[in-house]
NUNU-177054 format. One record per atom (N, C-alpha, C): atom name; x, y, z; chain; residue in three letters. Coordinates in Angstrom, 1 decimal. Atoms other than C-alpha are relative to their C-alpha. Example, Ala and Ser with C-alpha at 12.3 -4.5 7.8 and 13.67 -1.06 7.14 Angstrom:
<vexdrens>
{at=N; px=0.9; py=-1.2; pz=0.0; ch=A; aa=Ala}
{at=CA; px=12.3; py=-4.5; pz=7.8; ch=A; aa=Ala}
{at=C; px=0.9; py=1.2; pz=0.0; ch=A; aa=Ala}
{at=N; px=-0.9; py=-1.1; pz=0.0; ch=A; aa=Ser}
{at=CA; px=13.7; py=-1.1; pz=7.1; ch=A; aa=Ser}
{at=C; px=-0.8; py=1.1; pz=0.8; ch=A; aa=Ser}
</vexdrens>
This chain:
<vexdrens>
{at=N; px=0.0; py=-1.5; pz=0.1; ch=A; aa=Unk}
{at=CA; px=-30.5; py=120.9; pz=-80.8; ch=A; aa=Unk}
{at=C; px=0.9; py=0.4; pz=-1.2; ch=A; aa=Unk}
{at=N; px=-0.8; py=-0.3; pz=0.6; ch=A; aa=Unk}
{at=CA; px=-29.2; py=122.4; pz=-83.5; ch=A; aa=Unk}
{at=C; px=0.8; py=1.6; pz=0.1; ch=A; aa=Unk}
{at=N; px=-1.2; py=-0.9; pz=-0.4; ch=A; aa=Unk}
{at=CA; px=-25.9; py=124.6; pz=-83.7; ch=A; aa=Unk}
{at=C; px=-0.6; py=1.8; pz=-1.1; ch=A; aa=Unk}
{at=N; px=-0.1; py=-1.3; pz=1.0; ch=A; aa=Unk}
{at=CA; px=-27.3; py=128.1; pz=-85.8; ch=A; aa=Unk}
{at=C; px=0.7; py=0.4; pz=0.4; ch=A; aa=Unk}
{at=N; px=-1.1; py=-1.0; pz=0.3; ch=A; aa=Unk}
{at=CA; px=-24.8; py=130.3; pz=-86.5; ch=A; aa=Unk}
{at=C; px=1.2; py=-0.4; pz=1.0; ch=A; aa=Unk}
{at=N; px=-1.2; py=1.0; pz=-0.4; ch=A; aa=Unk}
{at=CA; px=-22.3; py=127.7; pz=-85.1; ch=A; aa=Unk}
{at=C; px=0.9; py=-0.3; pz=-1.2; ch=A; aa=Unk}
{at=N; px=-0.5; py=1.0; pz=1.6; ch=A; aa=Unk}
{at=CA; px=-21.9; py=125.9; pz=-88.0; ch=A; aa=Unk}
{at=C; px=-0.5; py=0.6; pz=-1.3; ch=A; aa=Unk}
{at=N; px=1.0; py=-0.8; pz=1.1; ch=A; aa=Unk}
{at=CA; px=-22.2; py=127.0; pz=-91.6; ch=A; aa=Unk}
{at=C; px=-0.8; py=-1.6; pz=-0.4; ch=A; aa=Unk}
{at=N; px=0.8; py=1.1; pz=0.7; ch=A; aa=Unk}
{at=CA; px=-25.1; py=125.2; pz=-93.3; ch=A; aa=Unk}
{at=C; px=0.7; py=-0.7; pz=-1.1; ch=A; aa=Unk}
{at=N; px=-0.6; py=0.5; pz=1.2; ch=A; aa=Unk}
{at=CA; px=-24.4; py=122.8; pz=-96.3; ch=A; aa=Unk}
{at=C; px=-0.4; py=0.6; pz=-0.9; ch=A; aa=Unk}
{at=N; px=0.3; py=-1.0; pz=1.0; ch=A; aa=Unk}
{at=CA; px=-26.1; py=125.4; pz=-98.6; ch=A; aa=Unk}
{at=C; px=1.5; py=0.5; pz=-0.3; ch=A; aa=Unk}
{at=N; px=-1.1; py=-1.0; pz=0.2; ch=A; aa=Unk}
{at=CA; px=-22.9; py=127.1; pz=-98.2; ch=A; aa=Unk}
{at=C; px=1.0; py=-1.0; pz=-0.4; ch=A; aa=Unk}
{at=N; px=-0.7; py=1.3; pz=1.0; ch=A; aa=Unk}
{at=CA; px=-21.0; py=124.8; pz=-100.8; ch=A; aa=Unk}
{at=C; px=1.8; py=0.3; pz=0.6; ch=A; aa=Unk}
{at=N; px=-1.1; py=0.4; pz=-0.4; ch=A; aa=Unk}
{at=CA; px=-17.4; py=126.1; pz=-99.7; ch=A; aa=Unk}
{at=C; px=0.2; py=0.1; pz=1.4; ch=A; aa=Unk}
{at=N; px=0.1; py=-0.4; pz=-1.5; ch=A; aa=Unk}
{at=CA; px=-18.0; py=126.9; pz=-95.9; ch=A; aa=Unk}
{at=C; px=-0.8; py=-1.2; pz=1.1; ch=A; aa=Unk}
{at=N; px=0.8; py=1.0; pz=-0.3; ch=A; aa=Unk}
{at=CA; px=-20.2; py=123.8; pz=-95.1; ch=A; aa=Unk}
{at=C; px=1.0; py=-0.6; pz=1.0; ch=A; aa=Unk}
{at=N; px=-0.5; py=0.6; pz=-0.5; ch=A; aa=Unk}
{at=CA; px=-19.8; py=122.4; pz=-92.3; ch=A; aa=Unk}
{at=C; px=1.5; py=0.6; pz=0.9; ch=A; aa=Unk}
{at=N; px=-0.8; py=-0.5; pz=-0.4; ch=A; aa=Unk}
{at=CA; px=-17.0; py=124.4; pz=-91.2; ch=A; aa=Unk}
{at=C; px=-0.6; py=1.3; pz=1.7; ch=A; aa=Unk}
{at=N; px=0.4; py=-1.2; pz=-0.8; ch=A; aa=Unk}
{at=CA; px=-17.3; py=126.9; pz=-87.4; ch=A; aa=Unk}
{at=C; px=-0.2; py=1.5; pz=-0.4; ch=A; aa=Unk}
{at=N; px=0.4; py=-1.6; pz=0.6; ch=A; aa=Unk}
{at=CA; px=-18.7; py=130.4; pz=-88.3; ch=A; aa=Unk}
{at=C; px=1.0; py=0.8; pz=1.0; ch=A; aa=Unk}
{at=N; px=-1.0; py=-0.8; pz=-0.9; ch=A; aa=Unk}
{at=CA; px=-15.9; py=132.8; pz=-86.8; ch=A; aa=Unk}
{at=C; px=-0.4; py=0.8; pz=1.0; ch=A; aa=Unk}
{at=N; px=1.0; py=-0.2; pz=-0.7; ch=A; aa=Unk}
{at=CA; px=-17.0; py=134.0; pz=-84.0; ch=A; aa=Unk}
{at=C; px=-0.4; py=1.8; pz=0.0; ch=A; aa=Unk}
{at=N; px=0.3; py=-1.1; pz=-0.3; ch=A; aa=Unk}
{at=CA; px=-16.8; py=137.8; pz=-84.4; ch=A; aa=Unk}
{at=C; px=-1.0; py=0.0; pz=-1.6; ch=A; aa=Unk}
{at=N; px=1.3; py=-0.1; pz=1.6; ch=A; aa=Unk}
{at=CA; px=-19.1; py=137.3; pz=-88.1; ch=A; aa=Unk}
{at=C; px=-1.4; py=0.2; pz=0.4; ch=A; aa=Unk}
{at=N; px=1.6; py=-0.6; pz=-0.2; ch=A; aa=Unk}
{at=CA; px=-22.3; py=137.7; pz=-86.2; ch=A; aa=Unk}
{at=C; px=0.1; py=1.0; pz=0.9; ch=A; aa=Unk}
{at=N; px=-0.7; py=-1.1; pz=-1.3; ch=A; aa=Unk}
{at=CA; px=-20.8; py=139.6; pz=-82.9; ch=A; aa=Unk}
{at=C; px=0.0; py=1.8; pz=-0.7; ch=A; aa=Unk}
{at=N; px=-0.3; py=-0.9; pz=1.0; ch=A; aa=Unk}
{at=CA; px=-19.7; py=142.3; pz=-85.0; ch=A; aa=Unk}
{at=C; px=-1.2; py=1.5; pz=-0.1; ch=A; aa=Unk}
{at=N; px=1.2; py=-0.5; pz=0.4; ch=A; aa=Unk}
{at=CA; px=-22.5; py=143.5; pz=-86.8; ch=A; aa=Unk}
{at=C; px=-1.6; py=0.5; pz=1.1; ch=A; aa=Unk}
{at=N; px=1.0; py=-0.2; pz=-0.9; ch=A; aa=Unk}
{at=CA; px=-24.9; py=143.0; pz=-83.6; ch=A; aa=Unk}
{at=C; px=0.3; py=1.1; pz=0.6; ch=A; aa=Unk}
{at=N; px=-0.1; py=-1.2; pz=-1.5; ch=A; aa=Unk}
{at=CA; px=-23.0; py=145.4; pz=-81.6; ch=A; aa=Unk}
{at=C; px=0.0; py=1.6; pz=-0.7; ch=A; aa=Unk}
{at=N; px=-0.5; py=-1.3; pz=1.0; ch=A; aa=Unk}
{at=CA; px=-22.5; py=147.8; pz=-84.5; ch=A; aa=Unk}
{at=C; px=-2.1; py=0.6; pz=0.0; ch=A; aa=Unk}
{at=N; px=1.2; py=-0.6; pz=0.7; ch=A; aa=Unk}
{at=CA; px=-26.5; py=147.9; pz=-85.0; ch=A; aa=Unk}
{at=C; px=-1.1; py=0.4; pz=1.2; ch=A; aa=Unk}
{at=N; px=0.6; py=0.2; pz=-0.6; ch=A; aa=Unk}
{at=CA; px=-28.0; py=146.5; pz=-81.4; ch=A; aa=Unk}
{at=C; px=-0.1; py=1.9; pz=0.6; ch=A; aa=Unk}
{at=N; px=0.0; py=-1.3; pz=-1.2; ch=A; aa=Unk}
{at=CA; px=-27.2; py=150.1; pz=-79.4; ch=A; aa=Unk}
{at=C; px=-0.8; py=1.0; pz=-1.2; ch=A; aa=Unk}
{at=N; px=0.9; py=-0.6; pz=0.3; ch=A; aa=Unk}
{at=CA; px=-28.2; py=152.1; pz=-82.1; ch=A; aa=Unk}
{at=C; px=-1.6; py=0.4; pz=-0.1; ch=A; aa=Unk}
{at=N; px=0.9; py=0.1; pz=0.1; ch=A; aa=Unk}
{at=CA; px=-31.5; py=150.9; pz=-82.5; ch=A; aa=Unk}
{at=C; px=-1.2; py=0.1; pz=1.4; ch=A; aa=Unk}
{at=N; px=0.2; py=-0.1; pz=-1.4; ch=A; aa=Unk}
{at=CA; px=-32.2; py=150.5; pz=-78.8; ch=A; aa=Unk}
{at=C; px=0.3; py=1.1; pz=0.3; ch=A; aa=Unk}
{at=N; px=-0.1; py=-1.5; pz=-0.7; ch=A; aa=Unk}
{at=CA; px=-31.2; py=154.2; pz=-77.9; ch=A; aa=Unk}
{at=C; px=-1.0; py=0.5; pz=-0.8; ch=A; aa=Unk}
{at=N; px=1.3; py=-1.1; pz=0.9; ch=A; aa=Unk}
{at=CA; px=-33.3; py=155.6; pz=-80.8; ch=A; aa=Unk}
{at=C; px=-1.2; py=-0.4; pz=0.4; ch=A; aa=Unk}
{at=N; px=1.3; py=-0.1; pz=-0.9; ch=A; aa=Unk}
{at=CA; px=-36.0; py=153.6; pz=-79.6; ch=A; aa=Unk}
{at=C; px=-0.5; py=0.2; pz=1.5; ch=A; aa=Unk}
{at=N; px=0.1; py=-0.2; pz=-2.1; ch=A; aa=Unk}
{at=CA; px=-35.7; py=154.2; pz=-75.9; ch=A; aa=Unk}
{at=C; px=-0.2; py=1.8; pz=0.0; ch=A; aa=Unk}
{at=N; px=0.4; py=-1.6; pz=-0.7; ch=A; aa=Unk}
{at=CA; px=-35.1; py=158.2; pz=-76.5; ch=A; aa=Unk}
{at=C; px=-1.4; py=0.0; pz=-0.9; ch=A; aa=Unk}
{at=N; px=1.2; py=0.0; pz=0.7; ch=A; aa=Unk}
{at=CA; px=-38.5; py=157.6; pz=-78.8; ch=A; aa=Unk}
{at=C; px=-0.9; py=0.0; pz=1.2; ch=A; aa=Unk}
{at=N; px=1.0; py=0.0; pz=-1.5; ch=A; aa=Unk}
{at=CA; px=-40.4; py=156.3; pz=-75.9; ch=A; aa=Unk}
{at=C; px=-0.2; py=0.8; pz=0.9; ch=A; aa=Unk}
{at=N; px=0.1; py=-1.0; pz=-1.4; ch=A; aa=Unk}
{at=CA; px=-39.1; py=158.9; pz=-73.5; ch=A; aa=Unk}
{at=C; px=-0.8; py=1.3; pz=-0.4; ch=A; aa=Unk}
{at=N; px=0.2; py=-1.6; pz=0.9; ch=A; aa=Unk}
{at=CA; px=-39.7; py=161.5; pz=-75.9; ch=A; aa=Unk}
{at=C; px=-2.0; py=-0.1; pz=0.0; ch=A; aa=Unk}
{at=N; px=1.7; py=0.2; pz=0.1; ch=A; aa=Unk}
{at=CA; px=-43.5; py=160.6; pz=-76.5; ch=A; aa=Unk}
{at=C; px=-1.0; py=-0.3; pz=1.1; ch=A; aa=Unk}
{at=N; px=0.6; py=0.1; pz=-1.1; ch=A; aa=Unk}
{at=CA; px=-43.9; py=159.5; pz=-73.0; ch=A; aa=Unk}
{at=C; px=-0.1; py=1.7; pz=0.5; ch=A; aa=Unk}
{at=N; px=-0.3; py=-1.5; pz=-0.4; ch=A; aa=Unk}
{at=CA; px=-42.9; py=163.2; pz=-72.3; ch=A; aa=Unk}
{at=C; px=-1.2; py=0.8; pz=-0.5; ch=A; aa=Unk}
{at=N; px=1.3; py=-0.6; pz=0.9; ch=A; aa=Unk}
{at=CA; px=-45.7; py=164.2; pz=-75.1; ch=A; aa=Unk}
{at=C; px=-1.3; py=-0.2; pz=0.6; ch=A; aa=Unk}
{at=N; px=1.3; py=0.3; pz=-0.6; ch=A; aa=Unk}
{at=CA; px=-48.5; py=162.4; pz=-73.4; ch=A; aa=Unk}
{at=C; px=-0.2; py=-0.1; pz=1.2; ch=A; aa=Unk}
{at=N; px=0.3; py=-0.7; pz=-1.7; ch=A; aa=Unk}
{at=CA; px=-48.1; py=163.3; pz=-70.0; ch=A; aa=Unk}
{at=C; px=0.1; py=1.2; pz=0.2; ch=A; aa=Unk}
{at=N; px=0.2; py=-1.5; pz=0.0; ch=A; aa=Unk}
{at=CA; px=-48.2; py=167.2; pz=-71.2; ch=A; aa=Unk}
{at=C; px=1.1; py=1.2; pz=0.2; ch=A; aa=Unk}
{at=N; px=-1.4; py=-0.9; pz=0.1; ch=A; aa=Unk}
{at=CA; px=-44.6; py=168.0; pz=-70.8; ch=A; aa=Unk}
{at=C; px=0.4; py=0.5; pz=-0.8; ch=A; aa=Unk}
{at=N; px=-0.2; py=-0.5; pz=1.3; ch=A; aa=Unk}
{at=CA; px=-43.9; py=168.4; pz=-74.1; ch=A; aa=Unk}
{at=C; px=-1.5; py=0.7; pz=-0.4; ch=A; aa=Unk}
{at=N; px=1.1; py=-0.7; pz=0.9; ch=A; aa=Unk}
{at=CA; px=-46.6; py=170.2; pz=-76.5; ch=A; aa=Unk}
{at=C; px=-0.2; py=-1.5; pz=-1.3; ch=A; aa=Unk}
{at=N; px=0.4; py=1.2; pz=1.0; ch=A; aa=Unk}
{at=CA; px=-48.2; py=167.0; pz=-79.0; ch=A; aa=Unk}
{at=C; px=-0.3; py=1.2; pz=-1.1; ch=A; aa=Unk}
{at=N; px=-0.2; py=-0.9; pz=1.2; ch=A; aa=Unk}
{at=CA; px=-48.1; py=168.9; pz=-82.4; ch=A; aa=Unk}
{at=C; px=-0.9; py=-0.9; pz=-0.8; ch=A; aa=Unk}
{at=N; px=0.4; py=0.8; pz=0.7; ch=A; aa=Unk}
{at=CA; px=-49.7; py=165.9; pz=-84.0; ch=A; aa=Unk}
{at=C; px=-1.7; py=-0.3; pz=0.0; ch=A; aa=Unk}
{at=N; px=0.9; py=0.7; pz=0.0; ch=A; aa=Unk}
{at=CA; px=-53.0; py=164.2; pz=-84.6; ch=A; aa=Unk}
{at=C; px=0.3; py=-1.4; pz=1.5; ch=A; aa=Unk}
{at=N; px=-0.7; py=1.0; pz=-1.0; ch=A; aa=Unk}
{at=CA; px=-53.3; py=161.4; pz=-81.6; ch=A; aa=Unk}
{at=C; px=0.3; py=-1.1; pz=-0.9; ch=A; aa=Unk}
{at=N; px=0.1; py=1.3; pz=0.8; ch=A; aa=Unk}
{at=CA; px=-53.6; py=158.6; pz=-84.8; ch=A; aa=Unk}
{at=C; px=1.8; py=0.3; pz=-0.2; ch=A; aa=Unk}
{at=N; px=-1.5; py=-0.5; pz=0.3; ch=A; aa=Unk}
{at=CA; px=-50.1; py=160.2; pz=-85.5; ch=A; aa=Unk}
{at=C; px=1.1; py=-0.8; pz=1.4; ch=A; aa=Unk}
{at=N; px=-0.8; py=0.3; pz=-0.9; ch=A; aa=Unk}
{at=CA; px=-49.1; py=159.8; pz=-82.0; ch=A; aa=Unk}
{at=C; px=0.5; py=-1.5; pz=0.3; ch=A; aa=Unk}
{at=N; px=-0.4; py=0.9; pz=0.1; ch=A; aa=Unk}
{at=CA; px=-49.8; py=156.4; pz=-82.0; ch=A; aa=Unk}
{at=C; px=1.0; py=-0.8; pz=-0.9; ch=A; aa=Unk}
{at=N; px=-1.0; py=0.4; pz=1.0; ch=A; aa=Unk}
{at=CA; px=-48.1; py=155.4; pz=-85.1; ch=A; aa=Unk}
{at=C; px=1.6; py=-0.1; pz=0.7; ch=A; aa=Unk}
{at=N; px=-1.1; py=0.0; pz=-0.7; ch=A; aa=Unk}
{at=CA; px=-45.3; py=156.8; pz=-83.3; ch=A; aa=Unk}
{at=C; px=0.5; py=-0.6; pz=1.3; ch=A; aa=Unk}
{at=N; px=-0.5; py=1.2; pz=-1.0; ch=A; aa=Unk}
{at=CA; px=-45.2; py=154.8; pz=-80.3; ch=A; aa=Unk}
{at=C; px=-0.3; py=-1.1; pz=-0.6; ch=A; aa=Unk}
{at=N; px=-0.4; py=1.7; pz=0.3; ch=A; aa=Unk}
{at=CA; px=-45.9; py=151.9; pz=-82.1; ch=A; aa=Unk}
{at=C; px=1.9; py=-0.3; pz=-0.5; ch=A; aa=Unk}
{at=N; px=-0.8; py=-0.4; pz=0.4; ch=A; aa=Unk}
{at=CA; px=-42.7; py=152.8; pz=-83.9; ch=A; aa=Unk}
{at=C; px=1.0; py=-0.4; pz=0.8; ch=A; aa=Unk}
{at=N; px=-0.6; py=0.3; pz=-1.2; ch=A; aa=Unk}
{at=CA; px=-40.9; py=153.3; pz=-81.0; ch=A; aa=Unk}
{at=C; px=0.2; py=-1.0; pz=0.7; ch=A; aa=Unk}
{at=N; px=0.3; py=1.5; pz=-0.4; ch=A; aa=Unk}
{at=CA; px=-41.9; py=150.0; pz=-79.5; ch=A; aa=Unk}
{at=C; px=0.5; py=-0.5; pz=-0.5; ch=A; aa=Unk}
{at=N; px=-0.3; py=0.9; pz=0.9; ch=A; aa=Unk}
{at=CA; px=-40.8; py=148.9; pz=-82.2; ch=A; aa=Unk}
{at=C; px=1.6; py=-0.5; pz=-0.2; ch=A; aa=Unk}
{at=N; px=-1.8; py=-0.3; pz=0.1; ch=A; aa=Unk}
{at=CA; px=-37.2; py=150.2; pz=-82.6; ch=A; aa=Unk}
{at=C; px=0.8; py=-0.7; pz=1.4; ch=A; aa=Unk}
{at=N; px=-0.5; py=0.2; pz=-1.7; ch=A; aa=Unk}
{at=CA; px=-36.7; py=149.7; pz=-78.7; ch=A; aa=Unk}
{at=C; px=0.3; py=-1.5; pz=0.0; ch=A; aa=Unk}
{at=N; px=0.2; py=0.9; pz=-0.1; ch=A; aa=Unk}
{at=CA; px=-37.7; py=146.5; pz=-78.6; ch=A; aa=Unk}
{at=C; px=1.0; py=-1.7; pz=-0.6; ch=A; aa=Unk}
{at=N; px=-1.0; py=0.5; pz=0.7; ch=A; aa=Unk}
{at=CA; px=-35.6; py=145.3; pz=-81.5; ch=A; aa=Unk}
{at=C; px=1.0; py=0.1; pz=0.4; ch=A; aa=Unk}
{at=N; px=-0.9; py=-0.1; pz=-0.4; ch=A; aa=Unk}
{at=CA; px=-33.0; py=146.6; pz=-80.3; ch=A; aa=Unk}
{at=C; px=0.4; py=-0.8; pz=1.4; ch=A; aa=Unk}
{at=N; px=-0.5; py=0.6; pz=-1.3; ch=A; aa=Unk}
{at=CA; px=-32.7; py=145.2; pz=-77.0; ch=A; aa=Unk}
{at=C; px=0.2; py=-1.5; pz=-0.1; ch=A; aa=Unk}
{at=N; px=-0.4; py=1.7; pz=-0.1; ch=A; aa=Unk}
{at=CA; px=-33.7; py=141.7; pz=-78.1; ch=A; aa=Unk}
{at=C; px=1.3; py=-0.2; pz=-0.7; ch=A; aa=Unk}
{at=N; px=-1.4; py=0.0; pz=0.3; ch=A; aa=Unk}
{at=CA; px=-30.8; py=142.3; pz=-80.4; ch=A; aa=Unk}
{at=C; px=1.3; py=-0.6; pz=0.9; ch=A; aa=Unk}
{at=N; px=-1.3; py=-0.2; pz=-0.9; ch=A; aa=Unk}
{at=CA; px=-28.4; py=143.1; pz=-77.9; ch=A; aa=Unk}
{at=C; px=-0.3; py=-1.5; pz=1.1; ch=A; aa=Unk}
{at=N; px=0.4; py=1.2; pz=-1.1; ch=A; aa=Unk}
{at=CA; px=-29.8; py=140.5; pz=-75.5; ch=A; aa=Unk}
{at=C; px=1.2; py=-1.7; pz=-0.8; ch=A; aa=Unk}
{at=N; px=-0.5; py=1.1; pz=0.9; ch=A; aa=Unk}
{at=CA; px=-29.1; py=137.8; pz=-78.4; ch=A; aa=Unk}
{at=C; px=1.3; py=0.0; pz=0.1; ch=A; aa=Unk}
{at=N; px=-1.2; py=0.0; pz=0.1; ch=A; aa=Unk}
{at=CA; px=-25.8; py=139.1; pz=-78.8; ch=A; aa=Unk}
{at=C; px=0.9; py=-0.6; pz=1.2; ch=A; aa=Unk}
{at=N; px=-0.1; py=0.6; pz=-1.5; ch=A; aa=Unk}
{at=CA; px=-25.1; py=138.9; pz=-75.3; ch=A; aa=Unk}
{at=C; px=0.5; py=-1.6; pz=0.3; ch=A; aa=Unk}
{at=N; px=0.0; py=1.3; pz=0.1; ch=A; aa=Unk}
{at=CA; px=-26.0; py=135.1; pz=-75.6; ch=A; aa=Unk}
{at=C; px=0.6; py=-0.5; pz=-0.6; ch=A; aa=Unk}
{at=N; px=-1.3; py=0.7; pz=0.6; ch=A; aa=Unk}
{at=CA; px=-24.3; py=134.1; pz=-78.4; ch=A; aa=Unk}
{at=C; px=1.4; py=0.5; pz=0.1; ch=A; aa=Unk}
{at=N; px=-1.2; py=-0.9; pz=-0.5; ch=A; aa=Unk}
{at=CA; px=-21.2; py=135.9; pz=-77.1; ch=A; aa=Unk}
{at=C; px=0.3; py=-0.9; pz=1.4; ch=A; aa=Unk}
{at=N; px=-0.3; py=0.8; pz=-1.8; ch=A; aa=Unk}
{at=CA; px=-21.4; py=133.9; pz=-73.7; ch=A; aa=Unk}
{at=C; px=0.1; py=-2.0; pz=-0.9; ch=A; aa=Unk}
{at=N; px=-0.1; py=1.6; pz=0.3; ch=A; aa=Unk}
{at=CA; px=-22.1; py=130.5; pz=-75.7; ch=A; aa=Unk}
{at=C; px=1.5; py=-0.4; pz=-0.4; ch=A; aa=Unk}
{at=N; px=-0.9; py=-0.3; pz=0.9; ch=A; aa=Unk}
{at=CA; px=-19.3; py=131.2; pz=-78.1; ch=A; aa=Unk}
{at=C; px=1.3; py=0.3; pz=0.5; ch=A; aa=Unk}
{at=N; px=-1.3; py=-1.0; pz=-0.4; ch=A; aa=Unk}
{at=CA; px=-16.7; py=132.7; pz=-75.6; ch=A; aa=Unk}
{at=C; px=0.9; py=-1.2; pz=0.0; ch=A; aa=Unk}
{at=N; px=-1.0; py=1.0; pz=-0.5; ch=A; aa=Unk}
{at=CA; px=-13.1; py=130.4; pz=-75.4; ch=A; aa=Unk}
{at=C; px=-0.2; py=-0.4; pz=1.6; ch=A; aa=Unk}
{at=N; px=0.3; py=0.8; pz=-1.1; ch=A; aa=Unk}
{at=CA; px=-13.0; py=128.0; pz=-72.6; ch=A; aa=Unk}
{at=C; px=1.5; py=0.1; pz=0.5; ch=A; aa=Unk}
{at=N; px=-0.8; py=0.3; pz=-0.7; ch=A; aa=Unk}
{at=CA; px=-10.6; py=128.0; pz=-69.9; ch=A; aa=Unk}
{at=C; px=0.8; py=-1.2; pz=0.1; ch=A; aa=Unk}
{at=N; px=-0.9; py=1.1; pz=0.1; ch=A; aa=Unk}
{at=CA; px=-7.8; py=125.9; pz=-70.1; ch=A; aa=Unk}
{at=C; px=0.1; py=-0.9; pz=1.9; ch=A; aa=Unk}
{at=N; px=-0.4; py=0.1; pz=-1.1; ch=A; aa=Unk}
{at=CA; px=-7.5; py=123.5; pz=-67.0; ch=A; aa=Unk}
{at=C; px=1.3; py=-0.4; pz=0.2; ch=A; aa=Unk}
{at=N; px=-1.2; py=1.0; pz=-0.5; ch=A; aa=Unk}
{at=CA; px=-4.2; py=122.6; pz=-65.6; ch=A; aa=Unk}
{at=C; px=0.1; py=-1.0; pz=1.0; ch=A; aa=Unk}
{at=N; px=-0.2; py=1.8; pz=-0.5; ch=A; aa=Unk}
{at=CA; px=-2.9; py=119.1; pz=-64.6; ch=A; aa=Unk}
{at=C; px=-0.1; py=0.1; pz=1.7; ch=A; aa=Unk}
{at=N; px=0.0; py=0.3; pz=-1.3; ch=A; aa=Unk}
{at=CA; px=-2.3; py=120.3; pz=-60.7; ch=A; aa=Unk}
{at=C; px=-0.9; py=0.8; pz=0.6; ch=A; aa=Unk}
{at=N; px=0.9; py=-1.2; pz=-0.6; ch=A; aa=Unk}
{at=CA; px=-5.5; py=122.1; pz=-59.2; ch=A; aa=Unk}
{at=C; px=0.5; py=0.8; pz=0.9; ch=A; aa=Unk}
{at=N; px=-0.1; py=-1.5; pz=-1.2; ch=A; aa=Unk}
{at=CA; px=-3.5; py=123.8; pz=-56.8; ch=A; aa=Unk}
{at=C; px=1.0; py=0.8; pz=-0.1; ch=A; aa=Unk}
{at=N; px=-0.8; py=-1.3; pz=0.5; ch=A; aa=Unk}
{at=CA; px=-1.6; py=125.8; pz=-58.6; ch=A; aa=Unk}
{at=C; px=-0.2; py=1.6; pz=0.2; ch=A; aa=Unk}
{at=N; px=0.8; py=-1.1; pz=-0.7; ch=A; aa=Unk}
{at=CA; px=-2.3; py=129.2; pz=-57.3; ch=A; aa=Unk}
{at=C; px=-0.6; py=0.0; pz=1.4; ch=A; aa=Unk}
{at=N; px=0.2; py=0.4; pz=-1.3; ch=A; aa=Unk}
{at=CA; px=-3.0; py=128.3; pz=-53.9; ch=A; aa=Unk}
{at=C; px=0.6; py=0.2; pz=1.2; ch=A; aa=Unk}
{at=N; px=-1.4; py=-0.3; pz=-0.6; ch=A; aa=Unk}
{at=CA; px=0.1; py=129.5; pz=-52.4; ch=A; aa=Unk}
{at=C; px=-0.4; py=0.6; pz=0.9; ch=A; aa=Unk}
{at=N; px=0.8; py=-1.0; pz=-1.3; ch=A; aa=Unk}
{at=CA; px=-1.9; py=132.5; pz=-50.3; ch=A; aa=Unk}
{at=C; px=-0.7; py=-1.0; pz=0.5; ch=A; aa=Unk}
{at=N; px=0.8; py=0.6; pz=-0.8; ch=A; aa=Unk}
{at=CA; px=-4.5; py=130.2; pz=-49.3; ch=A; aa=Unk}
{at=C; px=0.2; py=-1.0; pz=0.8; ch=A; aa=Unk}
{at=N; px=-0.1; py=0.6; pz=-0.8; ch=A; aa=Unk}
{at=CA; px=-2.5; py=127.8; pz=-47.9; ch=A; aa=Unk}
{at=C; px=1.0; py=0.8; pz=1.2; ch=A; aa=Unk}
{at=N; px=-0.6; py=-0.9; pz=-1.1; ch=A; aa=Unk}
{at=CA; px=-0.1; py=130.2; pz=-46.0; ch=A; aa=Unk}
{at=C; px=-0.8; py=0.7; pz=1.2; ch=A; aa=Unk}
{at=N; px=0.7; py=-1.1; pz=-0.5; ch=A; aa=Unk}
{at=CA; px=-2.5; py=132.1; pz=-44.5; ch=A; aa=Unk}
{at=C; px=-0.6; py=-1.1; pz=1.3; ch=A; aa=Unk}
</vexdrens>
């Protein structure tokens, strides 16, 4: 399996081979995932709202569709975004240190 956005590729002449920091992709996902995912989710509501007569459709329906594909579109991106982020955020997170005597902390649970 290979490590994307673990490791830089060897393309990358001075970065090669080196761990990609971890907020370098984090970052940017969280900055873009919500936006995209709200616009397309209030898109959906909004046109769901249009074609069930709540709202007034102003448009052509060829129109309408365009526009939920649109929507689909934004939504969809968005979420898998955020999803991704999500994942690489859990792969990526630091690891708990263990200590030498497991029952460190245990103090309540053996009193009791």
């Amino acid at each position: 399996m290979r490590e994307w956005g673990m490791i830089f590729p060897r393309w990358t002449r001075w970065l090669s081979g080196r761990r990609v920091p971890r907020l370098l992709p984090i970052t940017p996902v969280w900055l873009i995932a919500p936006t995209l995912a709200s616009y397309g989710t209030g898109a959906c509501i909004y046109l769901l709202l249009q074609f069930t007569g709540v709202l007034d459709m102003d448009g052509s329906p060829a129109e309408y569709l365009l526009g939920c594909s649109a929507a689909i579109g934004f939504a969809g991106y968005g979420w898998s975004l955020a999803i991704a982020g999500v994942s690489y955020q859990r792969r990526t997170r630091p690891r708990c240190v263990q200590t030498g005597n497991p029952h460190i902390g245990d103090e309540h649970a053996r009193l009791s």
